[in-house]
C-alpha positions, 0 to 999 in steps of 0.5 A: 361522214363520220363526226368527230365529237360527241360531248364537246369535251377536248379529251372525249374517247371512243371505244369499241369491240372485237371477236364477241361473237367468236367461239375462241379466243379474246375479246378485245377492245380499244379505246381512242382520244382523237385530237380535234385536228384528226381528219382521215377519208379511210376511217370507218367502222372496221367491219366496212374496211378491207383487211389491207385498209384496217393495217394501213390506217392503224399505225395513223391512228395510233401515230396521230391519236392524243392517247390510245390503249388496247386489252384482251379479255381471254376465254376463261373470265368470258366463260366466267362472267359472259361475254357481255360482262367480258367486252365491257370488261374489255373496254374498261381495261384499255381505257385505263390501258390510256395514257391519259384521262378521258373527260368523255366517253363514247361506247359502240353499241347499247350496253356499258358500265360506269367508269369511275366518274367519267360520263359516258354515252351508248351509241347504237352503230357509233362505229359508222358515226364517231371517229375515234369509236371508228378508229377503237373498232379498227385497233380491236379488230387488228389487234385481236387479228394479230393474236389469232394469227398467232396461235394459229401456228399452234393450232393450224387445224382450225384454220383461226388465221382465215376464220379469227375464231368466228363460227364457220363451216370450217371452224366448227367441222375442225371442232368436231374433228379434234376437240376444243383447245384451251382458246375456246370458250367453253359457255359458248354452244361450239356445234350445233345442238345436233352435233354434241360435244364432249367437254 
């Protein structure tokens, strides 16, 4: 059973992730303030929902949260700063994204930067434990989803509409079949060491 709040506070914000580990396109991060009323048998860490869960419960959360906000971070600032750097990047643009000022702020997993003067606090799997960390995992998978999807059409060939730029058999035989596109991350290892890559 997932917890609604960490901190106590009224206006506390969950935030998380997606695509860290793809080899194209963004990182995308959201960041979610529940009301203290929110209650939804569905919502999970995104990774433990169907695709057809994911879209029913994001127009919930986006219609019942107090404020929501989503960003992308896009290959060339993830090549420039690290993939790292870029997701907290990421969740630091969608909270400003917010139309409202958190008083808390709860981060999937162990790694984050201040924001502004807003405490905030790691937590390891927090998108199987908290709410609207839960709800943030849900709108940064959909909404990456979205954007792959899009530039699918452009590049069909790599098959990103099925794979959302994670490395598949499919997806790296593509690479090596027709090069990298302007949505792959260049810092990342593309092919296996046995399989170079002109860049």
């Amino acid at each position: 059973m997932l917890k609604l709040n960490y901190s106590g506070f009224k206006l506390e914000c969950g935030t998380d992730e997606a695509g860290r580990g793809c080899l194209c396109g963004p990182v995308t991060a959201a960041a979610v303030i529940l009301p203290d009323t929110f209650k939804n048998d569905i919502l999970n860490d995104s990774k433990q929902l169907s695709e057809k869960k994911r879209e029913l419960i994001r127009p919930i959360i986006e219609k019942e949260a107090l404020a929501f906000g989503v960003a992308h971070v896009f290959p060339e600032t993830i090549d420039d700063i690290n993939i790292l750097n870029a997701s907290i990047l990421a969740m630091h643009e969608a909270i400003k994204n917010m139309q409202v000022n958190p008083d808390f702020i709860i981060v999937d997993g162990n790694k984050f930067k201040p924001f502004k003067n807003v405490n905030h606090e790691t937590i390891v799997k927090g998108d199987s434990k908290y709410l609207s960390i839960a709800a943030a995992s849900v709108l940064a998978k959909t909404y990456r989803d979205d954007y792959m999807q899009r530039i699918h059409e452009e590049f069909p060939m790599y098959d990103w509409r099925k794979n959302k730029g994670y490395p598949t058999k499919t997806h790296r035989e593509a690479i090596k079949k027709h090069g990298v596109t302007n949505y792959h991350r260049k810092s990342f290892r593309l092919l296996p060491e046995q399989l170079k890559l002109e860049l």
